[in-house]
N, CA, C and O atoms as a GROMACS GRO file, in nm:
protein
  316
    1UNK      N    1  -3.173  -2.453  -3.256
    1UNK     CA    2  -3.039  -2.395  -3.247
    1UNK      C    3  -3.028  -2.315  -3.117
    1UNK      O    4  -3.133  -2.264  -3.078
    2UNK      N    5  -2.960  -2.303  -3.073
    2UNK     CA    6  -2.874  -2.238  -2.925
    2UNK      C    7  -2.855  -2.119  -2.918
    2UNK      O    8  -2.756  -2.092  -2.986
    3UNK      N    9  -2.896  -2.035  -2.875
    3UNK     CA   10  -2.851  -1.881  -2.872
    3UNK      C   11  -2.748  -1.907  -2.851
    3UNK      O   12  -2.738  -2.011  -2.785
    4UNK      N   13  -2.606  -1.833  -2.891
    4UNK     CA   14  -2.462  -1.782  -2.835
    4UNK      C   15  -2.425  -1.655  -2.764
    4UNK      O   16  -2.342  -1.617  -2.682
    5UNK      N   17  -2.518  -1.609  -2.828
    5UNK     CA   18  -2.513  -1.439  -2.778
    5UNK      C   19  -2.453  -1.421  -2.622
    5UNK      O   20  -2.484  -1.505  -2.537
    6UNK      N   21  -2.365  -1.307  -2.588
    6UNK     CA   22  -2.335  -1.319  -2.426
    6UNK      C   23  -2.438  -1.206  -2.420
    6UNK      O   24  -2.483  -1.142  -2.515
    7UNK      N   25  -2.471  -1.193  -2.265
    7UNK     CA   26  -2.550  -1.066  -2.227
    7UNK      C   27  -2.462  -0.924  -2.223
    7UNK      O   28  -2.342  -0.934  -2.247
    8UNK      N   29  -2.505  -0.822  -2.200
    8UNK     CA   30  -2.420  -0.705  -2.237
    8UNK      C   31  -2.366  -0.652  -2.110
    8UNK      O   32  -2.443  -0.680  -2.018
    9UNK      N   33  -2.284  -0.598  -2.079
    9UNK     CA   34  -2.159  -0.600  -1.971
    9UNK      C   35  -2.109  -0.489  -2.001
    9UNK      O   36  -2.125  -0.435  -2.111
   10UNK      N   37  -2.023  -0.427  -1.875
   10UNK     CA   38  -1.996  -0.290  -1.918
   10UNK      C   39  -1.892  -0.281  -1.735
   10UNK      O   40  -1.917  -0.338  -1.629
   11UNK      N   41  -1.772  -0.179  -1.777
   11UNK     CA   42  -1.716  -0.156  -1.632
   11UNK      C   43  -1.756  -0.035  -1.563
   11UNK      O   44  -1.746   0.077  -1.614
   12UNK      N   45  -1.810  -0.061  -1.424
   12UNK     CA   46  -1.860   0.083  -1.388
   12UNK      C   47  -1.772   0.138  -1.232
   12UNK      O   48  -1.668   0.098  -1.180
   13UNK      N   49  -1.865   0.237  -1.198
   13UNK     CA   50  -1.796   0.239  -1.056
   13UNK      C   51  -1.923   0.220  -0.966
   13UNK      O   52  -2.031   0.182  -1.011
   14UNK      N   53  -1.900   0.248  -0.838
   14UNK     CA   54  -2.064   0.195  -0.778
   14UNK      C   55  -2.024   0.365  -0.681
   14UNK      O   56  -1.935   0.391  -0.600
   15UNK      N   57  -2.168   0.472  -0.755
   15UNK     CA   58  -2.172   0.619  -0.656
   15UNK      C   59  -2.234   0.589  -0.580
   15UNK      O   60  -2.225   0.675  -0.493
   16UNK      N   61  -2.341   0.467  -0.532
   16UNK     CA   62  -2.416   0.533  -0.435
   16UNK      C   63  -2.508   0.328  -0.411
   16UNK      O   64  -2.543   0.246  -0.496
   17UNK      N   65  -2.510   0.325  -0.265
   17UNK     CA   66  -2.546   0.208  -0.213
   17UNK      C   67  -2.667   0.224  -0.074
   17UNK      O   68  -2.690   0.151   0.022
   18UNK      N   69  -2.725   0.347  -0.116
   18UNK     CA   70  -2.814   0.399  -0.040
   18UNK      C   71  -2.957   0.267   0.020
   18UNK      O   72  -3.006   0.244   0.131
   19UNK      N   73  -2.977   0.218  -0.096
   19UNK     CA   74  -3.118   0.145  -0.109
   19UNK      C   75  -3.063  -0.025  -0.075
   19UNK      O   76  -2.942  -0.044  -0.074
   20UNK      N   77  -3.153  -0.138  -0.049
   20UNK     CA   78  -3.147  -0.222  -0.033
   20UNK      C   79  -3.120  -0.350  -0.156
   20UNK      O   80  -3.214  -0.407  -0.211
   21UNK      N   81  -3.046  -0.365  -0.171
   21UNK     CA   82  -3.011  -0.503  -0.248
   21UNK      C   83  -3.026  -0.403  -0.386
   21UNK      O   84  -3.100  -0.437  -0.478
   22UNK      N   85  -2.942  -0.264  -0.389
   22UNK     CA   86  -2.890  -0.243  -0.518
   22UNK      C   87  -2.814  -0.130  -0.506
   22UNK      O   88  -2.801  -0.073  -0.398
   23UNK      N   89  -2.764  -0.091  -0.611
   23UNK     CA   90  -2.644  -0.018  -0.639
   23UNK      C   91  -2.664   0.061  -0.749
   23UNK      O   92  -2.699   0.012  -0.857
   24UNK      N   93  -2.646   0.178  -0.733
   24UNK     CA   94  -2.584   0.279  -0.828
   24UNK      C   95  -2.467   0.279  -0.888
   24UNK      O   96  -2.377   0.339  -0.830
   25UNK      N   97  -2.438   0.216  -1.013
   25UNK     CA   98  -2.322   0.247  -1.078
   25UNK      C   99  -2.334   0.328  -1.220
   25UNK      O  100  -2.421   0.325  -1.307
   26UNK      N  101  -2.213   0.399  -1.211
   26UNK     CA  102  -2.178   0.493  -1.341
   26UNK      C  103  -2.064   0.435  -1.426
   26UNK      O  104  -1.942   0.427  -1.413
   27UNK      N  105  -2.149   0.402  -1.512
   27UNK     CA  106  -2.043   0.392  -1.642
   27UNK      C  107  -2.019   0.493  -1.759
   27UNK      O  108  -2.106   0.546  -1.828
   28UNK      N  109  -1.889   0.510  -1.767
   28UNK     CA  110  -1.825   0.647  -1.873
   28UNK      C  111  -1.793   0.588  -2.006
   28UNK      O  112  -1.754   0.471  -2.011
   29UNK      N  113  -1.803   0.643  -2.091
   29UNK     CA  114  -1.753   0.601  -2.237
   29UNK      C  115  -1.677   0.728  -2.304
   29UNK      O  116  -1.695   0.846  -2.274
   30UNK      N  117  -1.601   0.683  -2.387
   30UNK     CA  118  -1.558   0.815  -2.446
   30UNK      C  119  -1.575   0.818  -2.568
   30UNK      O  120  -1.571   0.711  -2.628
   31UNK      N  121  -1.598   0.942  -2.638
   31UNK     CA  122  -1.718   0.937  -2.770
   31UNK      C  123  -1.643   1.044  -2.854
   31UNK      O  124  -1.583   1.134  -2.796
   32UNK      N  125  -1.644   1.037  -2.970
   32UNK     CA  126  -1.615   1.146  -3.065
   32UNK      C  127  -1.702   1.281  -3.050
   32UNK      O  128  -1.790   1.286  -2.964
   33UNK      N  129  -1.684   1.361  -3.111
   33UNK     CA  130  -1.822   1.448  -3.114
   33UNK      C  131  -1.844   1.455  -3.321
   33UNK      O  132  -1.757   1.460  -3.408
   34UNK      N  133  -1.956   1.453  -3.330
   34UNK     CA  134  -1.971   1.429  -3.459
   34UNK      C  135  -1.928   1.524  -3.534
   34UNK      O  136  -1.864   1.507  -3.638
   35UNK      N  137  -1.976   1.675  -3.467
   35UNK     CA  138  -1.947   1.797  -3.579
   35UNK      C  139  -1.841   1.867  -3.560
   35UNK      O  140  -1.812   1.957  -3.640
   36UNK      N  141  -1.741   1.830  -3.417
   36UNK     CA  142  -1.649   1.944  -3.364
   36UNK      C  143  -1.510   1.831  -3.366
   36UNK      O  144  -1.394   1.873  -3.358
   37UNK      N  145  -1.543   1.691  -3.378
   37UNK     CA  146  -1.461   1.568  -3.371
   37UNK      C  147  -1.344   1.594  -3.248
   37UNK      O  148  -1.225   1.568  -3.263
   38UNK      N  149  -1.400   1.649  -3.130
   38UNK     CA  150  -1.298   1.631  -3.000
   38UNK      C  151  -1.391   1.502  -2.918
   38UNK      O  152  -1.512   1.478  -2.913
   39UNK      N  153  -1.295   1.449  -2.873
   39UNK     CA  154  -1.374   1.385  -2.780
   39UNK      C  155  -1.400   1.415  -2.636
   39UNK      O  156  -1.324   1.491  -2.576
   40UNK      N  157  -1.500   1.362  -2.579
   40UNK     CA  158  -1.555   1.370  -2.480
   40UNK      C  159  -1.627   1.212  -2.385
   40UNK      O  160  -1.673   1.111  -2.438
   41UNK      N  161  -1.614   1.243  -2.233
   41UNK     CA  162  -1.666   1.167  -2.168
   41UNK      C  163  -1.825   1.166  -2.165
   41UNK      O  164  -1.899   1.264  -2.149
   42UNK      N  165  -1.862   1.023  -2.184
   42UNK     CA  166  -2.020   1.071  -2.136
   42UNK      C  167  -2.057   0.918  -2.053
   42UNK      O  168  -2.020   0.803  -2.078
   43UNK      N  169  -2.143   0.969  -1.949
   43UNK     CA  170  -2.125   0.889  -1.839
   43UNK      C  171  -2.299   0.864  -1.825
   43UNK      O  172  -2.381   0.954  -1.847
   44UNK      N  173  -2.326   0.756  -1.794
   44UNK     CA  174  -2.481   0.708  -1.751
   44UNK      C  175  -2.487   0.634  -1.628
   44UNK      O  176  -2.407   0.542  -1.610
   45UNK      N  177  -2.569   0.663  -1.548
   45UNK     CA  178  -2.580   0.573  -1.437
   45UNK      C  179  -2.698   0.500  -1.414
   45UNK      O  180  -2.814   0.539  -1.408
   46UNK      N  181  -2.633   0.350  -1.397
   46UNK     CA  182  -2.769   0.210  -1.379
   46UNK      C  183  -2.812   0.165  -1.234
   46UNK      O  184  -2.742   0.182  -1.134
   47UNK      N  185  -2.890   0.128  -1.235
   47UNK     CA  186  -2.979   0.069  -1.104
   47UNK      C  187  -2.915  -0.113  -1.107
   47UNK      O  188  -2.942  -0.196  -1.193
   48UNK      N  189  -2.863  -0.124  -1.034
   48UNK     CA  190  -2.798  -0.268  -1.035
   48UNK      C  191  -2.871  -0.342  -0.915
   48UNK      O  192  -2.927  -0.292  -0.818
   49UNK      N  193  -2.854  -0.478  -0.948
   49UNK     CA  194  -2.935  -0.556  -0.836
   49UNK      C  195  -2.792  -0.638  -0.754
   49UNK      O  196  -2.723  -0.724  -0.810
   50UNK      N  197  -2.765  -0.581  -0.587
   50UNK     CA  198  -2.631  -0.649  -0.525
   50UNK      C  199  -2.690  -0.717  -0.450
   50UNK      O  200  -2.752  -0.666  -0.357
   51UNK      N  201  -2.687  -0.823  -0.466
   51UNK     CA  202  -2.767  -0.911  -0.306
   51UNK      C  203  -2.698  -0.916  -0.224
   51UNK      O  204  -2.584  -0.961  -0.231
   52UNK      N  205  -2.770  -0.857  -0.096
   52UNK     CA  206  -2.666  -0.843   0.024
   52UNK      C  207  -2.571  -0.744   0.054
   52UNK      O  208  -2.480  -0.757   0.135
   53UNK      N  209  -2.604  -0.616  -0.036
   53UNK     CA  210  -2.523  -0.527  -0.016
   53UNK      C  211  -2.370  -0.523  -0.020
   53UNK      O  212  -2.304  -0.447   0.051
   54UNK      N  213  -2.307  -0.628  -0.123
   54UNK     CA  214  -2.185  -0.622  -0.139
   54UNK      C  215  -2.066  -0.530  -0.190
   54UNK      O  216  -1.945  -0.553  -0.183
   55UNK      N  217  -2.132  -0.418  -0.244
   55UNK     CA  218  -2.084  -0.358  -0.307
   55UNK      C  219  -2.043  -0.216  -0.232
   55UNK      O  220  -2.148  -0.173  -0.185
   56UNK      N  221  -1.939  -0.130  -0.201
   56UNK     CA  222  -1.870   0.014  -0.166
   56UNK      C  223  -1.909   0.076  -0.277
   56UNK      O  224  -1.919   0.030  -0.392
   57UNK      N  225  -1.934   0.206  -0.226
   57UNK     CA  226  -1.878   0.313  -0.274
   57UNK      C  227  -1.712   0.374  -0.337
   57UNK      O  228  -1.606   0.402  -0.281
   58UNK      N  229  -1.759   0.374  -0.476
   58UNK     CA  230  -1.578   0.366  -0.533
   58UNK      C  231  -1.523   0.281  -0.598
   58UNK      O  232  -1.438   0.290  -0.686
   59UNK      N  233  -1.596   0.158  -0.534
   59UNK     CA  234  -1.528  -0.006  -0.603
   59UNK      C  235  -1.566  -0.009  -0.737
   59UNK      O  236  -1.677   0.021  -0.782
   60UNK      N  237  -1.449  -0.056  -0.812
   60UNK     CA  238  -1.501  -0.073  -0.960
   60UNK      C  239  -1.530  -0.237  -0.997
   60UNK      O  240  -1.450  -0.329  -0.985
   61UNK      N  241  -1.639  -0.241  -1.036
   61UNK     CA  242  -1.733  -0.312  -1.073
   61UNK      C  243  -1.768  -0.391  -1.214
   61UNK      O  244  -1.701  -0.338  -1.302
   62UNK      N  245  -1.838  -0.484  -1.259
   62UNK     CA  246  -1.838  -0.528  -1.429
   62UNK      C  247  -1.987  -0.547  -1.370
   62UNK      O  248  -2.007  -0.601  -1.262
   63UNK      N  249  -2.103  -0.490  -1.465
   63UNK     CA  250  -2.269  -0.574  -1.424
   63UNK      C  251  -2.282  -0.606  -1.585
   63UNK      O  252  -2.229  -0.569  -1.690
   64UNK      N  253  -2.398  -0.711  -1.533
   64UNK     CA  254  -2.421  -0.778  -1.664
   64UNK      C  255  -2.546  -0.768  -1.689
   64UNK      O  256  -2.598  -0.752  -1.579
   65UNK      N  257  -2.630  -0.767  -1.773
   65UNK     CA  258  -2.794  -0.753  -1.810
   65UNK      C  259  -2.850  -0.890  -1.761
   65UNK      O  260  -2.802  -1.003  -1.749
   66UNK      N  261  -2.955  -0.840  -1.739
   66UNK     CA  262  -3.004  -1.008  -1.690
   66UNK      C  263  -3.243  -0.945  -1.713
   66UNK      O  264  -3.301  -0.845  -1.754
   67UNK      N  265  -3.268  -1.025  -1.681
   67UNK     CA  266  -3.450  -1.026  -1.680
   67UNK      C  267  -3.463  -0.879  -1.599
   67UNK      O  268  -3.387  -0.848  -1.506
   68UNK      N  269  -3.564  -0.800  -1.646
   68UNK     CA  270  -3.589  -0.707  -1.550
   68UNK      C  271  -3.613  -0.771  -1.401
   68UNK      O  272  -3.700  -0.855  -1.375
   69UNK      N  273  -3.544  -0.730  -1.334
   69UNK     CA  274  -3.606  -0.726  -1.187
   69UNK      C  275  -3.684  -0.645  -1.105
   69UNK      O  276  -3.746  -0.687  -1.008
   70UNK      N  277  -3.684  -0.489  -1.156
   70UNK     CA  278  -3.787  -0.394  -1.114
   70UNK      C  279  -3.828  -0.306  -1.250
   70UNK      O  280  -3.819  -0.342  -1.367
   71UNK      N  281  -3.867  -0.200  -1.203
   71UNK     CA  282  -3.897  -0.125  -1.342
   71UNK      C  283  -3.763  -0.076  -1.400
   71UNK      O  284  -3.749  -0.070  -1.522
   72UNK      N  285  -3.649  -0.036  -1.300
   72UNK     CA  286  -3.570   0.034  -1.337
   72UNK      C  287  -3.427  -0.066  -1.360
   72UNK      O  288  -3.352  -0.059  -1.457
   73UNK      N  289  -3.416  -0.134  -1.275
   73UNK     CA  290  -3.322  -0.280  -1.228
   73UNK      C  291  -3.343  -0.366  -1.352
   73UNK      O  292  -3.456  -0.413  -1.370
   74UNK      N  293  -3.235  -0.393  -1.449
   74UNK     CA  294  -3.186  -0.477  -1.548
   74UNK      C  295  -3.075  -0.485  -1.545
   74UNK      O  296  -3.038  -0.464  -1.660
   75UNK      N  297  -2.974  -0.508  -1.471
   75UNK     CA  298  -2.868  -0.532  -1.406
   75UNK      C  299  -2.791  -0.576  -1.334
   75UNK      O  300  -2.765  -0.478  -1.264
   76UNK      N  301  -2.707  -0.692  -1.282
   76UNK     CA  302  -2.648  -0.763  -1.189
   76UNK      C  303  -2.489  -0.747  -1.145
   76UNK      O  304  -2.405  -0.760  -1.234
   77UNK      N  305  -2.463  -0.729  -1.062
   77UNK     CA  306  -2.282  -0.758  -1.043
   77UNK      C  307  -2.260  -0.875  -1.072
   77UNK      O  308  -2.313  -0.982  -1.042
   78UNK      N  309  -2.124  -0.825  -1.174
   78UNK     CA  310  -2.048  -0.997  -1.156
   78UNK      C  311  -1.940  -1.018  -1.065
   78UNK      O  312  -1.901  -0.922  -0.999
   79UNK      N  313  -1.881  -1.139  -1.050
   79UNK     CA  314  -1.764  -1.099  -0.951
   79UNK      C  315  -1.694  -1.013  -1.020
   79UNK      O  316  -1.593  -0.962  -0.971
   0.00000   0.00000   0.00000
């Protein structure tokens, strides 16, 4: 039988393009709070793999999971 499953995806922004063939992006979610029930932003930032440095600072972005590529890099841009 066939996996169907898609890989996991998420919209981010790209802070920081310092390093070679990757990208810093932050993705925000917005979350309940369990005991006070206001919500709130909470934001994580991933190690993405851009080949070729395609990616600005600012540009909003979709990455998708893919094979580790480094220790920290599990991540790809899509178009």
């Amino acid at each position: 039988m066939e996996n169907t499953t898609k890989p996991q995806s998420f919209r981010g922004t790209v802070v920081k393009t310092a390093m070679k063939d990757t990208a810093t992006v932050a993705v925000s979610r917005y979350v309940k709070h369990p005991k006070y029930q206001k919500y709130q932003t909470r934001t994580k930032k991933f190690l993405v793999h851009d080949e070729g440095n395609t990616a600005k600072v600012g540009d909003q972005v979709t990455i998708v999971a893919c094979a580790p590529i480094s220790k920290k890099k599990t991540f790809k841009l899509a178009k």
